[in-house]
C-alpha positions as CSV (number, residue, x, y, z in Angstrom):
1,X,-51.1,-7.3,-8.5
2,X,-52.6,-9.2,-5.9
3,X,-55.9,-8.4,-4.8
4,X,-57.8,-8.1,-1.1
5,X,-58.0,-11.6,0.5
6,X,-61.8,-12.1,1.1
7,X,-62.4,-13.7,4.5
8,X,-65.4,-15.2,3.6
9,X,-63.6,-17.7,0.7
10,X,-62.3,-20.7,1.9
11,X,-59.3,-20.0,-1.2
12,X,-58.8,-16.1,-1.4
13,X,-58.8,-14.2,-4.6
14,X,-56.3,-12.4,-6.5
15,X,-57.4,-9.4,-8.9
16,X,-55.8,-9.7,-12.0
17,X,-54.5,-6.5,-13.8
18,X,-56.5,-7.0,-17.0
19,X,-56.9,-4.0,-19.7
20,X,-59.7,-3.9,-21.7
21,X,-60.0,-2.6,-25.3
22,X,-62.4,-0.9,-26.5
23,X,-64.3,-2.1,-29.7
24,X,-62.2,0.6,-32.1
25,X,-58.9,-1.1,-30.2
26,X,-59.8,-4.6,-31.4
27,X,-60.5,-3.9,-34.6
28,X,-56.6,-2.0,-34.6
29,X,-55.2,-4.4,-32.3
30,X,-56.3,-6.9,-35.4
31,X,-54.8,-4.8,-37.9
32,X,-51.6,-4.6,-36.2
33,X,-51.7,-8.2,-36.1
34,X,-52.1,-9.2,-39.7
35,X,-49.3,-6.5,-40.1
36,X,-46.9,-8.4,-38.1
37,X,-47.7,-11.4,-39.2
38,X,-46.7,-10.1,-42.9
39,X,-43.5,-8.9,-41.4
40,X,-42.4,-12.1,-39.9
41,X,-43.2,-14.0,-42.9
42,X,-41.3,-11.0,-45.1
43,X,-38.3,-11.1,-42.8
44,X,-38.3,-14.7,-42.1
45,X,-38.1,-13.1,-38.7
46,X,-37.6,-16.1,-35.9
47,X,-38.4,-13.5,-33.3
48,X,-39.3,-9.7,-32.2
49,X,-37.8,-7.2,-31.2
50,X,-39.5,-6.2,-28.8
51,X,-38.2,-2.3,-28.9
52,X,-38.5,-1.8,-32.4
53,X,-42.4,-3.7,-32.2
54,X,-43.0,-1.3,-29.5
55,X,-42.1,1.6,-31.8
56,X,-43.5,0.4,-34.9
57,X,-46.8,0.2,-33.1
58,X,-46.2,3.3,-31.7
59,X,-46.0,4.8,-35.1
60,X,-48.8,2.9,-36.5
61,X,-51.2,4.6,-33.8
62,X,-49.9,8.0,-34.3
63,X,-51.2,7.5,-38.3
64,X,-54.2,6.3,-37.4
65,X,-55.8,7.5,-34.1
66,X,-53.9,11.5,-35.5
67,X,-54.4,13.8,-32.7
68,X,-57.4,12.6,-30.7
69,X,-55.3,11.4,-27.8
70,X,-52.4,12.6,-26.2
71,X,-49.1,10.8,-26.4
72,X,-49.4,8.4,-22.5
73,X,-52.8,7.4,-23.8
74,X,-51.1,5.8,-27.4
75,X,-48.1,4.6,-24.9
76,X,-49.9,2.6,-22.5
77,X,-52.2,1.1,-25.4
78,X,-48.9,0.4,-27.1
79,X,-47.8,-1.5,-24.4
80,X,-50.7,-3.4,-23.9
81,X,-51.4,-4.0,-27.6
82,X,-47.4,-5.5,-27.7
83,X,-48.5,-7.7,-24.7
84,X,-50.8,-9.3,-26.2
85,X,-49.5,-9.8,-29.8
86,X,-46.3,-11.2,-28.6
87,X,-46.7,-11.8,-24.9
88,X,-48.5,-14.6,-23.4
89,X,-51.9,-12.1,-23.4
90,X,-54.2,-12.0,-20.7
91,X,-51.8,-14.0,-18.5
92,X,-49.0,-11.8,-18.9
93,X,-49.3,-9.9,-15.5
94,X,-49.1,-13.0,-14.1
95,X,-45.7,-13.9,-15.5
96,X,-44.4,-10.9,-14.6
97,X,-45.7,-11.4,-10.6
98,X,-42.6,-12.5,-8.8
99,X,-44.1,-13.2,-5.8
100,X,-46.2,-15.8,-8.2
101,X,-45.0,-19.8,-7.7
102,X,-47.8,-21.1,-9.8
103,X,-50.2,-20.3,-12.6
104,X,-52.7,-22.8,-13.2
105,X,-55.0,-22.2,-16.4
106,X,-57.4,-25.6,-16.1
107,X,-59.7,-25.1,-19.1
108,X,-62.3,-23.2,-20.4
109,X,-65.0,-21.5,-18.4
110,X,-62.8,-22.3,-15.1
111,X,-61.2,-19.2,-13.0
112,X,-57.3,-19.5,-13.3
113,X,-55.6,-20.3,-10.4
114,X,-52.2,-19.2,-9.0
115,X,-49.9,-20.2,-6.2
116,X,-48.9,-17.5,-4.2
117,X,-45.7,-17.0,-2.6
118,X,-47.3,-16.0,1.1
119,X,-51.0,-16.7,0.5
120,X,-50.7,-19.8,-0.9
121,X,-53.4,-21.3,-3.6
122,X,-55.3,-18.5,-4.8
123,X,-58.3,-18.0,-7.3
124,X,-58.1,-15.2,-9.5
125,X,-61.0,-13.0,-11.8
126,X,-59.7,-14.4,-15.4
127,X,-61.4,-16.9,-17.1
128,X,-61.1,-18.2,-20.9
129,X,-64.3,-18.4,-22.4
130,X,-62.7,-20.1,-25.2
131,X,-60.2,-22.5,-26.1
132,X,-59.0,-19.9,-29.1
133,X,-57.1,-17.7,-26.4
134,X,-55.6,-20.7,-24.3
135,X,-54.7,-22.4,-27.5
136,X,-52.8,-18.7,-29.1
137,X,-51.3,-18.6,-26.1
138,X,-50.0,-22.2,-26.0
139,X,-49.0,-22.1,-29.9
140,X,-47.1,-18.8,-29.2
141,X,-44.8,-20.4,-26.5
142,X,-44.8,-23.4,-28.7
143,X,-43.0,-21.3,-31.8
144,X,-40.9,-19.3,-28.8
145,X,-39.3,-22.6,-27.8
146,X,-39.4,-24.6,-31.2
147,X,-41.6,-26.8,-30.0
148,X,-44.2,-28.1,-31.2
149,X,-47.9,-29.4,-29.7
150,X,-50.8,-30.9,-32.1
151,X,-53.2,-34.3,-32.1
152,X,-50.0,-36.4,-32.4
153,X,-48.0,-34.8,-29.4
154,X,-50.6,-33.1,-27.5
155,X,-48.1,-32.5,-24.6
156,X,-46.0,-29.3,-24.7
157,X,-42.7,-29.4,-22.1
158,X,-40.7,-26.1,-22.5
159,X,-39.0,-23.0,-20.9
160,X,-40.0,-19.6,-21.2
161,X,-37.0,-17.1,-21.9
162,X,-37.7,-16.0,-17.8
163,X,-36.3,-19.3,-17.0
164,X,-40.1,-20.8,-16.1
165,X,-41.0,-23.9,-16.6
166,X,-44.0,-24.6,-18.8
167,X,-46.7,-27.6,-19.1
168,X,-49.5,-27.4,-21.7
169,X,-51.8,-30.0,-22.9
170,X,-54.9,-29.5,-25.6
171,X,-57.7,-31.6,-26.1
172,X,-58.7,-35.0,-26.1
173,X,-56.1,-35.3,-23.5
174,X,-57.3,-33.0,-21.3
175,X,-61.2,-33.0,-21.4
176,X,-62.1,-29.4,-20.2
177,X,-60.4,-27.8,-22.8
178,X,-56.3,-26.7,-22.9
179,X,-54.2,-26.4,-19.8
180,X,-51.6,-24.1,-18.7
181,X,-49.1,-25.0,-15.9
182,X,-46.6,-22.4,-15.5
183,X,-43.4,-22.9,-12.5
184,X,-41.9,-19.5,-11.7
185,X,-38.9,-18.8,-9.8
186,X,-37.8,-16.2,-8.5
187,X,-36.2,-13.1,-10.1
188,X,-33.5,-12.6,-7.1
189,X,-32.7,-16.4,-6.1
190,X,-32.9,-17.3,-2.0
191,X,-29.3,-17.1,-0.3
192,X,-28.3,-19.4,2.2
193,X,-28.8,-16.6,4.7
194,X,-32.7,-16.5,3.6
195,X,-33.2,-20.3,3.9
196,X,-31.8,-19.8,7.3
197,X,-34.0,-16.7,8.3
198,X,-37.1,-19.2,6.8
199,X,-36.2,-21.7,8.8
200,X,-35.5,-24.0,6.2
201,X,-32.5,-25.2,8.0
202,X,-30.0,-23.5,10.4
203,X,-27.3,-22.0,11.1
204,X,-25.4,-25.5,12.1
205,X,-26.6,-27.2,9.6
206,X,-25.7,-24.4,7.3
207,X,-22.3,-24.8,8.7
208,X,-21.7,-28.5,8.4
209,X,-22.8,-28.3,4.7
210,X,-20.4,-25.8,4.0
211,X,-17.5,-27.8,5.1
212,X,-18.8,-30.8,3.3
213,X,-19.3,-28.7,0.0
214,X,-15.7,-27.1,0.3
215,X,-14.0,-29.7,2.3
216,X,-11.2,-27.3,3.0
217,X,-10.1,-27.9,-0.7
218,X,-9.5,-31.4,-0.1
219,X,-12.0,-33.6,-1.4
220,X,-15.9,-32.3,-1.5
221,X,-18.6,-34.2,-0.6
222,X,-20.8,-35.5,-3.0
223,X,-24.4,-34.9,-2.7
224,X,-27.8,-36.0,-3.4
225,X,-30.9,-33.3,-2.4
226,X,-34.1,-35.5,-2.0
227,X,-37.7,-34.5,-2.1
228,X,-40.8,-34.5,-3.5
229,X,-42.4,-31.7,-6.5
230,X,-41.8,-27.8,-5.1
231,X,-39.9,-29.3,-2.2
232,X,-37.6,-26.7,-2.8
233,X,-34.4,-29.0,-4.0
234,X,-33.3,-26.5,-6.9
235,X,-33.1,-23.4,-4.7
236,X,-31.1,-25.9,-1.9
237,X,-28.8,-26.9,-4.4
238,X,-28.3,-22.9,-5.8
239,X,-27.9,-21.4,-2.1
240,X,-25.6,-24.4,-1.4
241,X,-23.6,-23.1,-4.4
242,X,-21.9,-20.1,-3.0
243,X,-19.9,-22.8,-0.8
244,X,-18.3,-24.2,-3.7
245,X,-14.7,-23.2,-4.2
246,X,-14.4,-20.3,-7.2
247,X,-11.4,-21.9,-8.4
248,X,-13.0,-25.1,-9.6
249,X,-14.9,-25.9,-13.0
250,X,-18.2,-26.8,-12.9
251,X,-20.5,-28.5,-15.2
252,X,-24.7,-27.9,-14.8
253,X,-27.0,-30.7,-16.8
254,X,-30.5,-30.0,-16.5
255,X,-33.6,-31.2,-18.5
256,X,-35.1,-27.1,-18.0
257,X,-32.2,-24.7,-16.9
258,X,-33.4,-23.7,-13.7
259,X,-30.0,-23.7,-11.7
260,X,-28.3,-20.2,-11.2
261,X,-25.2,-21.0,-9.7
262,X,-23.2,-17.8,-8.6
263,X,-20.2,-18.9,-10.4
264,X,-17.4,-17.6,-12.8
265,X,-16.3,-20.9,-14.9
266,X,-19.8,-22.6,-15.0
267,X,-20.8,-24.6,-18.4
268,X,-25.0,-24.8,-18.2
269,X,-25.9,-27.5,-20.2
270,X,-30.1,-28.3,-21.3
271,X,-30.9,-31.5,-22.7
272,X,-33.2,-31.2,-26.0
273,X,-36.2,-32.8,-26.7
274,X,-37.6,-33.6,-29.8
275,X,-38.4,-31.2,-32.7
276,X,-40.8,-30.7,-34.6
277,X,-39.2,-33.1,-37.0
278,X,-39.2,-35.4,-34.6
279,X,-35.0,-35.3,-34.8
280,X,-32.4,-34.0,-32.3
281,X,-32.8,-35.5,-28.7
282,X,-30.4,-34.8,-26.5
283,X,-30.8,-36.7,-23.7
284,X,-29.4,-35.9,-19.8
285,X,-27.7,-39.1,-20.2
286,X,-25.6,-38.0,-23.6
287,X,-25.1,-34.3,-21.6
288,X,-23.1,-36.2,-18.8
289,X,-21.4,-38.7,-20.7
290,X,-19.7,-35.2,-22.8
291,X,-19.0,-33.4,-19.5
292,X,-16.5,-36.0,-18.7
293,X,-14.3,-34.8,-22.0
294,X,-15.1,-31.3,-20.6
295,X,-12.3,-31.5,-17.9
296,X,-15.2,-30.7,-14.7
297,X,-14.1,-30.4,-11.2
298,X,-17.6,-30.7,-10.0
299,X,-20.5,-31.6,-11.8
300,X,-24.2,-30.8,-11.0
301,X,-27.2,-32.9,-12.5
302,X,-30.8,-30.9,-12.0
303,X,-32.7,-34.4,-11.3
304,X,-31.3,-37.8,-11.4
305,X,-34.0,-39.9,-13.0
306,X,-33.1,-42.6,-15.6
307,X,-29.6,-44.1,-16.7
308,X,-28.0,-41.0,-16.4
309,X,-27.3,-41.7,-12.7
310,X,-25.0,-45.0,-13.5
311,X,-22.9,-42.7,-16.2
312,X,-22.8,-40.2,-12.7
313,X,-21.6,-42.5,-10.5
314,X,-18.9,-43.5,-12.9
315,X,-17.8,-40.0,-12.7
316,X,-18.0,-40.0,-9.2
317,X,-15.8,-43.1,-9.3
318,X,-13.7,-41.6,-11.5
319,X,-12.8,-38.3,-8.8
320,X,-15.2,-35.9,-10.5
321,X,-17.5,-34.5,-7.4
322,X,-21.5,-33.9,-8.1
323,X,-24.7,-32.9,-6.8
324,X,-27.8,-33.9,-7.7
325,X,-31.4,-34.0,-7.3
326,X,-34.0,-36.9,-6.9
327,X,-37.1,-37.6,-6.3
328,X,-38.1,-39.1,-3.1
329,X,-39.6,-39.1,0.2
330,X,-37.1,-40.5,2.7
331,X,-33.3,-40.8,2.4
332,X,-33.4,-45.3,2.5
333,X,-36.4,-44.3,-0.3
334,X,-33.5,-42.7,-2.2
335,X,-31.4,-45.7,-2.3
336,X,-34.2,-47.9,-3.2
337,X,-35.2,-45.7,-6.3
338,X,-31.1,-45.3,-6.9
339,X,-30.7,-49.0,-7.3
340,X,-33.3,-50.2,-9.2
341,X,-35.1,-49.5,-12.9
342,X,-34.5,-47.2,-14.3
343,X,-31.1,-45.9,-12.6
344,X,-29.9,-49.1,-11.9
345,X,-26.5,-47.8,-9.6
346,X,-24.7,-51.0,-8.8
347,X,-25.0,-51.3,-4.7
348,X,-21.3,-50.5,-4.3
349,X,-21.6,-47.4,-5.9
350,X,-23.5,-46.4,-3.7
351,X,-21.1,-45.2,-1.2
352,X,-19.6,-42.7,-3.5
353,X,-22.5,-40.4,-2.3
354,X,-21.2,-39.2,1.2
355,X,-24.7,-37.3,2.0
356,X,-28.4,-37.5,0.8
357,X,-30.5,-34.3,2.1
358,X,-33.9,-34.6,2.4
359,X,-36.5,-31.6,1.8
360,X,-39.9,-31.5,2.0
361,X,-43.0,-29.3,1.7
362,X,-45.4,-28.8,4.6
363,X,-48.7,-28.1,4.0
364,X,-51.0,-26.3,6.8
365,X,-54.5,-26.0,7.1
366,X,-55.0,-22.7,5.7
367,X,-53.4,-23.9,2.8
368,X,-49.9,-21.8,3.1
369,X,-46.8,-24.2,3.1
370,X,-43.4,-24.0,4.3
371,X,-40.5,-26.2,3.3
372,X,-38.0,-28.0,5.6
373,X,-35.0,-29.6,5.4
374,X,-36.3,-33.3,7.7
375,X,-33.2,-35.5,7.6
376,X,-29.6,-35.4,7.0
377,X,-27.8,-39.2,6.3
378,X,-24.5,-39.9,5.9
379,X,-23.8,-43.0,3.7
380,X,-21.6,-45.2,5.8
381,X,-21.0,-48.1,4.0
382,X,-22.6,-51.7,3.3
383,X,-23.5,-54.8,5.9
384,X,-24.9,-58.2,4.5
385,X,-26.1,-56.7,1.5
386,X,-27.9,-53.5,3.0
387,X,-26.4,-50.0,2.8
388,X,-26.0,-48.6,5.9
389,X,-27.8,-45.2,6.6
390,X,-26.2,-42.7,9.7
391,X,-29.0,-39.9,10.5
392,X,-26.7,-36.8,11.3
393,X,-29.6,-34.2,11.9
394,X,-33.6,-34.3,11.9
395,X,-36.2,-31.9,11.8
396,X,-38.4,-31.9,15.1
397,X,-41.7,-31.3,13.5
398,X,-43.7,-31.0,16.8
399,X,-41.4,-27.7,18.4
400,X,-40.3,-27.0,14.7
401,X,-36.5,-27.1,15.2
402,X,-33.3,-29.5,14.3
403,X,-31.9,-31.7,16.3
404,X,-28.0,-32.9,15.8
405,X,-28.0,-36.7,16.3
406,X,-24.0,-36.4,14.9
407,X,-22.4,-39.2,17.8
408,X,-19.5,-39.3,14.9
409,X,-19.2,-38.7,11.1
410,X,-17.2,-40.7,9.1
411,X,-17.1,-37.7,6.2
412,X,-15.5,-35.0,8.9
413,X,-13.2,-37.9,10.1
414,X,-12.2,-38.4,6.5
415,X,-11.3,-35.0,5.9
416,X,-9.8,-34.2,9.1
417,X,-7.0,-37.1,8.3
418,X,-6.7,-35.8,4.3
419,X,-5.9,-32.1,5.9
420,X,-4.2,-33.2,9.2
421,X,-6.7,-31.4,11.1
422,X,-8.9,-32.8,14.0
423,X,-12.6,-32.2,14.6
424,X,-14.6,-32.5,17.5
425,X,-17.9,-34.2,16.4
């Protein structure tokens, strides 16, 4: 739980909920250790129960603690003891924090820090006075996710089964001892109603991107959400979503499964890394070349990034509709990063995106951020070689509101003529 904000720190603390055993619970907590370790090896078990554990350990301190405590004592101690044999120990109650972003274990004799949904960075009580804990914890996410992370890959890239996103590194690489970087997301995902009521964007803009998504059933608009790390691109692309039409097929390719798209006929497809044989790699690029025998009306890649993106825009070119996501700082930054190495789009495919929305995430002073969406641009063809750029709406950072610059789109104009409606821009 988070702890009282101390006024006098220039980064406030958060109190972590830690239980501590005492000397007789180590020496059990041990013993139950070496006897699940027996049964894993005996079962060839490639995970826990985590019911059953709970009531084997149950049982196991009933026999040996007999009747000097009563039954919520042995409960609680249960579920602590269960934590940390096949949790992520002492950062558990971390994990389990939704209004966590971040957790940030930087080494050894360093506090952990934590990104906090409405306090921003925060510096907690834990510490790891040794690398054993930070590296038990690593090795069990490690085994969780079939990866693997030693002297020859000292880099660990995986997803927890919450659906967070992990980073660990050991030693040499990271001098201070093992690291920890952990992205949460939220239990209950943001709604386009909530990105509206954070200001995010608003209700017009909310509006215009719901008739581009749906495009009356006609021909959606094909997207490209922009921004830089924690921008907030992912939960854009999930509240944008809901607009999409529930008859259609979709298609999700992601490198971590992050996407939760409120939709019936939804394939969510994870590109594979490595294993420990160093075999298997499925890469984004093999995920959306299959999706195009997979019969999708719409298909969503998580982050566009290397040669995947030509494959996409041959869909695109093909009438499949997508999303995607990219990394960059401005919408003509975009194009730049979509038409050279790695991507390499061809120029004239570039105008089969009809939007690129750009996100970003303000920092203030006090160290609490916000996240906005700064530019709307409508792709509106190609002039002497340049692709031409139309800013439809911008964020006015000064009075913090969005301005509609729309004189005339040529996306609603297309639509209106496909439907035989008119619009007034």
């Amino acid at each position: 739980m988070t702890g009282d904000l101390m006024e006098n720190n220039i980064i406030p603390m958060y109190n972590v909920s830690k239980f501590n055993f005492s000397d007789e619970e180590k020496l059990i907590l041990e013993e139950l250790r070496e006897n699940l370790i027996d049964l894993a090896i005996s079962e060839q078990m490639s995970s826990f129960n985590e019911e059953l554990i709970l009531k084997d350990i149950l049982r196991f301190l009933e026999n040996r603690l007999q009747n000097r405590f009563d039954y919520e004592y042995k409960e609680n101690l249960a579920r602590n003891m269960m934590k940390e044999l096949i949790g992520y120990g002492e950062i558990s109650s971390l994990i389990e924090d939704d209004d966590l972003e971040e957790i940030m274990v930087i080494g050894v004799n360093a506090p952990v820090f934590v990104y906090h949904r409405e306090y921003g960075m925060m510096e907690t009580d834990l510490f790891f006075d040794g690398e054993d804990k930070i590296i038990n914890i690593i090795d069990s996410i490690a085994r969780e996710t079939n990866r693997r992370i030693d002297q020859q890959s000292p880099i660990l890239d995986a997803r927890l089964a919450n659906g967070s996103r992990v980073n660990a590194t050991i030693p040499p690489l990271s001098a201070n001892g093992p690291t920890i970087t952990i992205r949460k997301f939220k239990k209950d995902h943001l709604s386009i109603v909530d990105l509206i009521r954070y200001n995010t964007l608003n209700s017009e803009i909310a509006s215009f991107l719901w008739l581009c998504v749906d495009w009356l059933g006609v021909k959606p608009a094909n997207i490209i959400v922009s921004g830089g790390t924690s921008s907030g691109k992912t939960t854009l692309l999930n509240a944008l979503s809901i607009f999409i039409n529930p008859k259609e097929r979709i298609i999700s390719i992601e490198d971590t499964l992050e996407l939760q798209i409120p939709h019936k006929h939804i394939l969510r497809m994870e590109a594979r890394t490595v294993n420990i044989e160093n075999q298997g790699e499925i890469t984004i690029e093999d995920l959306v070349k299959n999706s195009l025998r997979q019969r999708p009306d719409r298909i969503i890649v998580g982050e566009v990034r290397g040669k995947e993106a030509i494959t996409l825009f041959t869909a695109l070119n093909t009438g499949h509709s997508g999303f995607g996501t990219l990394h960059a700082n401005s919408s003509r930054e975009t194009i730049t990063r979509l038409i050279n190495a790695p991507m390499n789009v061809p120029k004239i495919m570039i105008s089969l995106i009809d939007f690129i929305i750009m996100e970003k995430r303000i920092y203030m002073s006090d160290g609490i951020s916000f996240r906005r969406i700064t530019e709307i641009a409508e792709v509106v063809g190609m002039e002497e070689g340049t692709i031409q750029l139309s800013k439809l709406f911008q964020w006015d950072s000064e009075n913090d509101q969005f301005q509609n610059l729309t004189i005339m789109s040529k996306t609603l104009e297309e639509m209106a003529n496909l439907k035989g409606v008119s619009f007034l821009n």
